[in-house]
ZADO-1210 file (C-alpha; in nm, 4 decimals, padded with zeros to 6 digits):
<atoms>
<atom x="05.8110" y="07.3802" z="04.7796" code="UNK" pos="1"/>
<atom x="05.7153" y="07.7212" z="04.7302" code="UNK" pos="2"/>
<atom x="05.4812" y="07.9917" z="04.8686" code="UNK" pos="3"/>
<atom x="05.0980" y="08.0407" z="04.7513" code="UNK" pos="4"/>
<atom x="05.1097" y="08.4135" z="04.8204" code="UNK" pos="5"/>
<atom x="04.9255" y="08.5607" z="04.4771" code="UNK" pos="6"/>
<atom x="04.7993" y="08.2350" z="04.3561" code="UNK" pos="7"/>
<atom x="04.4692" y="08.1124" z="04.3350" code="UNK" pos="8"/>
<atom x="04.4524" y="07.7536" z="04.5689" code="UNK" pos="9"/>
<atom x="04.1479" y="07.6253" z="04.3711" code="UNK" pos="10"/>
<atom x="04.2693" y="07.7456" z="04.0223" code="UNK" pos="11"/>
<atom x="04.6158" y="07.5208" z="04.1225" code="UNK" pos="12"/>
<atom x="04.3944" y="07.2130" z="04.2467" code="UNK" pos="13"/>
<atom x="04.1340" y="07.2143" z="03.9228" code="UNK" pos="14"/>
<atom x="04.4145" y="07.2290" z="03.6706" code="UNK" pos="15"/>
<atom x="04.6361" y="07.0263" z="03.8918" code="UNK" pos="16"/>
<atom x="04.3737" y="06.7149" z="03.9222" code="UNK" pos="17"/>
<atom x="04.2838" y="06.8075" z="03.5073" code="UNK" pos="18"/>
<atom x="04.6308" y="06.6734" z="03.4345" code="UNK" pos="19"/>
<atom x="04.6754" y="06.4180" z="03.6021" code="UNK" pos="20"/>
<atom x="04.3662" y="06.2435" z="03.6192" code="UNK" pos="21"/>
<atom x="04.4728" y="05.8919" z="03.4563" code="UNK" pos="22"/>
<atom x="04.8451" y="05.8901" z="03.6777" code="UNK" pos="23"/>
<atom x="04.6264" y="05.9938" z="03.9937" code="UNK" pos="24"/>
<atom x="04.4187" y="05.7102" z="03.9578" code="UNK" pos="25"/>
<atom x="04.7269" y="05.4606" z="03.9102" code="UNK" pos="26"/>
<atom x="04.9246" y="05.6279" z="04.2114" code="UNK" pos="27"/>
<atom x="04.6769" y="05.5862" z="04.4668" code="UNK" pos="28"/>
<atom x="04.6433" y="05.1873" z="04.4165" code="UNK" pos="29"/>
<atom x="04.8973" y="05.0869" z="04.6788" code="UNK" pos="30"/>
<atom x="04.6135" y="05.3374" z="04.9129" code="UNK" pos="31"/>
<atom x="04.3136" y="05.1198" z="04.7806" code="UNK" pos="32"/>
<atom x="04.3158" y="04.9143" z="05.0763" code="UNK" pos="33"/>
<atom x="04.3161" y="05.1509" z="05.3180" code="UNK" pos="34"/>
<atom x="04.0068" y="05.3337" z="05.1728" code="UNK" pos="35"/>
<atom x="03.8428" y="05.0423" z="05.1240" code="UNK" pos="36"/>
<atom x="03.8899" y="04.9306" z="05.5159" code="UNK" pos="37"/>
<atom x="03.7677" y="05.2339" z="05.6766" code="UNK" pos="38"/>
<atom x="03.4932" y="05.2585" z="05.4297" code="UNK" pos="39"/>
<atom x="03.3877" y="04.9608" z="05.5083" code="UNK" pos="40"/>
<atom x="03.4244" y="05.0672" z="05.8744" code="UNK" pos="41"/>
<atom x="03.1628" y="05.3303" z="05.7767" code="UNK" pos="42"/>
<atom x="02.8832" y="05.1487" z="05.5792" code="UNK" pos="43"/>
<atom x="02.7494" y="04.9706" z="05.8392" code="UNK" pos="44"/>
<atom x="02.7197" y="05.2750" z="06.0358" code="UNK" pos="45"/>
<atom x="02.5331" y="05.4716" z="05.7057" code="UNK" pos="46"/>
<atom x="02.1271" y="05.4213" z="05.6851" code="UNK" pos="47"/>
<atom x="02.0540" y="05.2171" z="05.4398" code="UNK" pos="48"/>
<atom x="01.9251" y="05.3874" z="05.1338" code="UNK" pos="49"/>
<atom x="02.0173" y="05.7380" z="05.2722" code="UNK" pos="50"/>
<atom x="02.2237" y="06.0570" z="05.0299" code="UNK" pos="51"/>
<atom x="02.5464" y="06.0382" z="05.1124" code="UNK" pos="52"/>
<atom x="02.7858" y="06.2864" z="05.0037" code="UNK" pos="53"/>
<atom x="03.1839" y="06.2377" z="04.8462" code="UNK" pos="54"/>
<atom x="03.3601" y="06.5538" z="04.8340" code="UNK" pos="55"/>
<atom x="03.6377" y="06.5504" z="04.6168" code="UNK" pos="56"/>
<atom x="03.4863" y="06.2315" z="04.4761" code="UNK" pos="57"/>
<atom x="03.7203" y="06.1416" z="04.1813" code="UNK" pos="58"/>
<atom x="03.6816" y="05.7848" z="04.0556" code="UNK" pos="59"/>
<atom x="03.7967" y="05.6189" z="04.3391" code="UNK" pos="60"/>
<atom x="03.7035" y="05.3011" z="04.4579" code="UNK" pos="61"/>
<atom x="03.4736" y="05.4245" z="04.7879" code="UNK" pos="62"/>
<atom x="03.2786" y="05.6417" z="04.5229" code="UNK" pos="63"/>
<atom x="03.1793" y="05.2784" z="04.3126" code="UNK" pos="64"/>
<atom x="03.1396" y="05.1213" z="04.6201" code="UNK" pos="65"/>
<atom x="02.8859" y="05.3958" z="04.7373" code="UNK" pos="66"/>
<atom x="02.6832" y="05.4088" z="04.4623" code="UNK" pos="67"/>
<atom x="02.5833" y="05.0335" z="04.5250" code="UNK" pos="68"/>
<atom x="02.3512" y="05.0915" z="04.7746" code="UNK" pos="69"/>
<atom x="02.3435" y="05.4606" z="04.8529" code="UNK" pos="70"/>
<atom x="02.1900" y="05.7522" z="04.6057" code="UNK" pos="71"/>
<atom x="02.5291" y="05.9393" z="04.5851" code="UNK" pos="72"/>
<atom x="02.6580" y="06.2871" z="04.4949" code="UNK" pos="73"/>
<atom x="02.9691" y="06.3087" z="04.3902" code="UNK" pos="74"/>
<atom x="03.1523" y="06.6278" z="04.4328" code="UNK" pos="75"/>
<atom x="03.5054" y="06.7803" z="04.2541" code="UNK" pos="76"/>
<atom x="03.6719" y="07.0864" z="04.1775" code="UNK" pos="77"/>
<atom x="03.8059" y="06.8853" z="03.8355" code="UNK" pos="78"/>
<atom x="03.6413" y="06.8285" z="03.5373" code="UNK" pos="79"/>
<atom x="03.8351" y="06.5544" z="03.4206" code="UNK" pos="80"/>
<atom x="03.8101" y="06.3512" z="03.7411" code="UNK" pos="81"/>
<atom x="03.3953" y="06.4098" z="03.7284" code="UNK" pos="82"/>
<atom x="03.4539" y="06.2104" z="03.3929" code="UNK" pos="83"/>
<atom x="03.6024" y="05.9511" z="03.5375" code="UNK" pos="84"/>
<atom x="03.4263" y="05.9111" z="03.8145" code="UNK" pos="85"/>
<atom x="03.0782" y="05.9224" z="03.5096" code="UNK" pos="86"/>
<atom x="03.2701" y="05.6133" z="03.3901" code="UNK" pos="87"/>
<atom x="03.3637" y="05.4386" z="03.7208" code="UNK" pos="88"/>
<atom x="02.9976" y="05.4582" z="03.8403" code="UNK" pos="89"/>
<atom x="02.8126" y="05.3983" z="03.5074" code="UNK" pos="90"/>
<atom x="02.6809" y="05.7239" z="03.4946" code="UNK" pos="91"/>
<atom x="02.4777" y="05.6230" z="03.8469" code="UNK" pos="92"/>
<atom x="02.5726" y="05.8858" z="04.0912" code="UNK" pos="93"/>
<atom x="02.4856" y="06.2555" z="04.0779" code="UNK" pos="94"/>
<atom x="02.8351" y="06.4776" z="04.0243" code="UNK" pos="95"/>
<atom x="02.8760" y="06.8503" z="04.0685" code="UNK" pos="96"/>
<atom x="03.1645" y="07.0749" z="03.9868" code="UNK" pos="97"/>
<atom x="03.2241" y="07.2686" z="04.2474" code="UNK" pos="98"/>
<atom x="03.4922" y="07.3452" z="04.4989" code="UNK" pos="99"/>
<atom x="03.4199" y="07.1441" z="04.7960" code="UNK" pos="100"/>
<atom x="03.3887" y="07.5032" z="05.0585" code="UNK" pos="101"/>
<atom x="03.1046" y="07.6557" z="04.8472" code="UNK" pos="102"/>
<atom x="02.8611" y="07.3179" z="04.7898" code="UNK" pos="103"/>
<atom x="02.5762" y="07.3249" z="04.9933" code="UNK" pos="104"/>
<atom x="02.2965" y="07.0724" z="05.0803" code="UNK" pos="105"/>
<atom x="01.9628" y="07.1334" z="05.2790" code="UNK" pos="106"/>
<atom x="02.0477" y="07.0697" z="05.6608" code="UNK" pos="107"/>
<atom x="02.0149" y="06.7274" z="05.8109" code="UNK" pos="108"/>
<atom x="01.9177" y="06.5444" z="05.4893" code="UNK" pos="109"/>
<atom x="02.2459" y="06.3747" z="05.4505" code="UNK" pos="110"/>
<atom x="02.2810" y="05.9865" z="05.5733" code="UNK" pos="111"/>
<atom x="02.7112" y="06.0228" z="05.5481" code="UNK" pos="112"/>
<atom x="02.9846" y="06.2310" z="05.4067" code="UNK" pos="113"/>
<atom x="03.3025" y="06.1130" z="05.2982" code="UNK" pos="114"/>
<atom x="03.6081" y="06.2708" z="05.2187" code="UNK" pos="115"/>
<atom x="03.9336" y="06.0711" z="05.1232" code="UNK" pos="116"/>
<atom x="04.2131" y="06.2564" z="05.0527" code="UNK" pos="117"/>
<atom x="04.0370" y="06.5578" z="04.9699" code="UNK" pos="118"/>
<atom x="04.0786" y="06.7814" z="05.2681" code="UNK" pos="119"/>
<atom x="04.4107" y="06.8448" z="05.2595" code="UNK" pos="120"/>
<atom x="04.3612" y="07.0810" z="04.9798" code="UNK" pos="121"/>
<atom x="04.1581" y="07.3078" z="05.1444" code="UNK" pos="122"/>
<atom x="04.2843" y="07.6177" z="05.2722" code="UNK" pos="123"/>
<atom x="04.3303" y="07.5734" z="05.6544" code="UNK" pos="124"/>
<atom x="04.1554" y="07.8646" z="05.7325" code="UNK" pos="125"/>
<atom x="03.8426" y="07.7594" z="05.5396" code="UNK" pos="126"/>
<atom x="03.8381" y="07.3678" z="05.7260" code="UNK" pos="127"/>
<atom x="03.6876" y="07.4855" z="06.0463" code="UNK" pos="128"/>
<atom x="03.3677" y="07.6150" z="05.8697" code="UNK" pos="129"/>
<atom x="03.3245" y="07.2972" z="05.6170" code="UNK" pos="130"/>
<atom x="03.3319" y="07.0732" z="05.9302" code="UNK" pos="131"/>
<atom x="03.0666" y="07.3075" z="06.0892" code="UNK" pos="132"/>
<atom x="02.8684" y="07.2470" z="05.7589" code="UNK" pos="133"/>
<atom x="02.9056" y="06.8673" z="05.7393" code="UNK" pos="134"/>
<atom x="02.7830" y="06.8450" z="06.0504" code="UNK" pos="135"/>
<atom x="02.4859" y="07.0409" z="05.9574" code="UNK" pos="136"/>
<atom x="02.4129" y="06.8467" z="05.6492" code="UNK" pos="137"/>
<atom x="02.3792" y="06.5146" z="05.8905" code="UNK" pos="138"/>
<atom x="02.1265" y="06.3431" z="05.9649" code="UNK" pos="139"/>
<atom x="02.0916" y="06.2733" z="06.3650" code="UNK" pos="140"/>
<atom x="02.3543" y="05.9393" z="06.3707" code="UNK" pos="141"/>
<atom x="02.4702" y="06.0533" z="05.9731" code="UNK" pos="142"/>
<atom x="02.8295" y="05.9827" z="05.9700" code="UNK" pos="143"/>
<atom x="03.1505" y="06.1536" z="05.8291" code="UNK" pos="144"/>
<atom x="03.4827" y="05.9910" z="05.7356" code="UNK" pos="145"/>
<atom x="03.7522" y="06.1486" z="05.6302" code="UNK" pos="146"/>
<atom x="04.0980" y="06.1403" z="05.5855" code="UNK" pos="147"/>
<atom x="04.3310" y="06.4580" z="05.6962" code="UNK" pos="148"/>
<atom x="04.6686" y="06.6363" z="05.6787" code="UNK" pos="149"/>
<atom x="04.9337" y="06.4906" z="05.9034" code="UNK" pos="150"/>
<atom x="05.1323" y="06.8125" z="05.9224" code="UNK" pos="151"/>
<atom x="05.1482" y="07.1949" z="06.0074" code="UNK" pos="152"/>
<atom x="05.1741" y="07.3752" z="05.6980" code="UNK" pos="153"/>
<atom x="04.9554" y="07.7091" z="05.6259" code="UNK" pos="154"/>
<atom x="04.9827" y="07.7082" z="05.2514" code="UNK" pos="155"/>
<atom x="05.2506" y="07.5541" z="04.9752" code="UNK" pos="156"/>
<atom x="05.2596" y="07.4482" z="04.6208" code="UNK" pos="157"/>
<atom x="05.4136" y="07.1183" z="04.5853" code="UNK" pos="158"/>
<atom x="05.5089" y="06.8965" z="04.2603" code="UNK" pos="159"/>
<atom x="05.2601" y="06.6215" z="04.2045" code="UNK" pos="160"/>
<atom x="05.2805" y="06.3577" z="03.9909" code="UNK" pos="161"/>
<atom x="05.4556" y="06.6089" z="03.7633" code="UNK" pos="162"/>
<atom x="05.1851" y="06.8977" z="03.7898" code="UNK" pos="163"/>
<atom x="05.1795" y="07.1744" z="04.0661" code="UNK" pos="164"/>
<atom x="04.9645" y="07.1260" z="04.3690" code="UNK" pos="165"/>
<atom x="04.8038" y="07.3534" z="04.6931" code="UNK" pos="166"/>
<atom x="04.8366" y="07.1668" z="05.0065" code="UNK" pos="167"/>
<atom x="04.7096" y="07.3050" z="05.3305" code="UNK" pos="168"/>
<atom x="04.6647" y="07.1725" z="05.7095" code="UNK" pos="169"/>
<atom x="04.6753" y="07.1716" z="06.0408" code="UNK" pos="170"/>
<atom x="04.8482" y="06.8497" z="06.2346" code="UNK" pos="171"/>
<atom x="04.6103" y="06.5988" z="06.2296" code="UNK" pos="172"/>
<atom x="04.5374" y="06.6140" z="06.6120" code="UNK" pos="173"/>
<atom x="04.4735" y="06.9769" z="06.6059" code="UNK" pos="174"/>
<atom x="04.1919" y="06.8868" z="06.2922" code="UNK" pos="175"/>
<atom x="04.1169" y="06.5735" z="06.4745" code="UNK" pos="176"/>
<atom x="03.9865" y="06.8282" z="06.7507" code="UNK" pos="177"/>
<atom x="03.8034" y="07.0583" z="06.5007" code="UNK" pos="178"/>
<atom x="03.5679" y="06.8059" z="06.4159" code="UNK" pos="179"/>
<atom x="03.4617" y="06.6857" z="06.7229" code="UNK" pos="180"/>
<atom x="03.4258" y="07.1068" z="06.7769" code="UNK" pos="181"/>
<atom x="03.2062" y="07.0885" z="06.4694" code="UNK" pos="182"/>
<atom x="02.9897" y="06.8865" z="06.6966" code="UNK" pos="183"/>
<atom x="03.0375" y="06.5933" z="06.5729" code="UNK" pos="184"/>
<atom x="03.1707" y="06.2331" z="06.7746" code="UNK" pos="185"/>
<atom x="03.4625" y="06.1679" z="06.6603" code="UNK" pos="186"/>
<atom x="03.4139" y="05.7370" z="06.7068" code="UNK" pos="187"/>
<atom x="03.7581" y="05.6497" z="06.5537" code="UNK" pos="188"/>
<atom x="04.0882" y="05.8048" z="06.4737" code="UNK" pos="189"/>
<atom x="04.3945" y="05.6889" z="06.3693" code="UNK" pos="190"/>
<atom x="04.7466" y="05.7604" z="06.1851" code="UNK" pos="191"/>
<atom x="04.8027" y="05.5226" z="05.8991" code="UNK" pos="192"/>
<atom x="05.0899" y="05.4334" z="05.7104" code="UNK" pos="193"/>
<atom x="05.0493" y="05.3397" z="05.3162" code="UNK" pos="194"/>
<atom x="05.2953" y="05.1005" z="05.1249" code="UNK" pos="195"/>
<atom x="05.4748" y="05.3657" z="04.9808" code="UNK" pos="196"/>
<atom x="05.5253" y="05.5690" z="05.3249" code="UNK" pos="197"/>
<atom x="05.2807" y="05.8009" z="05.3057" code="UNK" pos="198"/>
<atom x="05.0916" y="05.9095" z="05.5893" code="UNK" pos="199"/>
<atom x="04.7493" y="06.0406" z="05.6879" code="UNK" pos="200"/>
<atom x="04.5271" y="06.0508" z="06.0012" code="UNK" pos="201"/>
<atom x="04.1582" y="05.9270" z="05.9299" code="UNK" pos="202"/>
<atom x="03.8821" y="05.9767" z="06.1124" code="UNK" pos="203"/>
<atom x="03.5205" y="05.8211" z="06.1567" code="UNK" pos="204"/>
<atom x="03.2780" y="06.0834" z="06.3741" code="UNK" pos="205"/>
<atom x="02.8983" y="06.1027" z="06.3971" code="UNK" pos="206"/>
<atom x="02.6462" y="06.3454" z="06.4641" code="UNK" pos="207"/>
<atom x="02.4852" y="06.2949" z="06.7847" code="UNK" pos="208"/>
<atom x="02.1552" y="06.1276" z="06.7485" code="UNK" pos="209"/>
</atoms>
């Protein structure tokens, strides 16, 4: 592990994600099923028909899931996983290329957002504002699911899957907190271990009707 000081975090995530687009996708199988549950957790919730958002979309499986019955915008800081998440969808949802803290939607026209995996990329300092700007982009009931960073750490470069990578967070009670400051309900929250021993809180909230 080493310090970020005099790097660029979103310059380290795009051409971190670039290169490893095809092992990403094959490391996060044994995670499939948790996604899948607490997505599933979340559709019901979602009206039917509404825009939902997926920040740091990729081609994962809640983005082709989505796109069955929601118009969905798909949104990533890496080109290469915007391509694959083109082929994963059939070319069906709407994908932008942006980092996830400057995207912006028209206030209260969103039905969900859902973040898997993504967050924990974000510089800390920046999280507290994107939360305050999810739960503007709800809809009164719109829902936001997400999955957080399970430990302290202000800023670090880490090896993944061969390639550098930023990480940044807050435990996940302290972000746990944030969102329900955000003004959101936070409905569900829990700590869940993968296969492979990886950890991450999750957490389904709401915007107040």
């Amino acid at each position: 592990m080493r310090s970020v000081a005099g790097s660029d975090p979103r310059e380290i995530v795009r051409r971190g994600y670039d290169q490893v687009a095809e092992p990403y996708l094959e490391f996060t199988g044994p995670h499939i099923p948790t996604r899948l549950r607490w997505l599933r957790r979340a559709v019901p919730l979602i009206r039917p028909g509404s825009p939902v958002v997926d920040l740091g979309c990729g081609a994962m499986p809640a983005t082709r899931e989505l796109v069955e019955d929601h118009t969905l915008m798909g949104v990533d800081l890496s080109i290469e996983q915007l391509r694959m998440a083109r082929r994963a969808t059939g070319g069906r949802a709407a994908l932008v290329l942006a980092d996830i803290t400057d995207f912006a939607v028209r206030p209260g026209s969103l039905g969900a957002v859902v973040s898997m995996w993504a967050l924990l990329h974000v510089p800390r300092d920046a999280q507290r504002a994107l939360f305050a700007s999810v739960a503007r982009w709800l809809e009164p009931s719109g829902v936001f699911l997400c999955s957080l960073g399970l430990t302290d750490d202000p800023g670090s470069v880490e090896d993944f899957l061969g390639s550098p990578m930023f990480f940044s967070h807050f435990d996940g009670a302290s972000t746990t907190a944030m969102v329900g400051d955000a003004g959101l309900v936070v409905e569900e929250a829990d700590e869940v271990e993968e296969p492979d021993g990886t950890r991450a809180p999750w957490v389904l909230a709401r915007r107040p009707a």
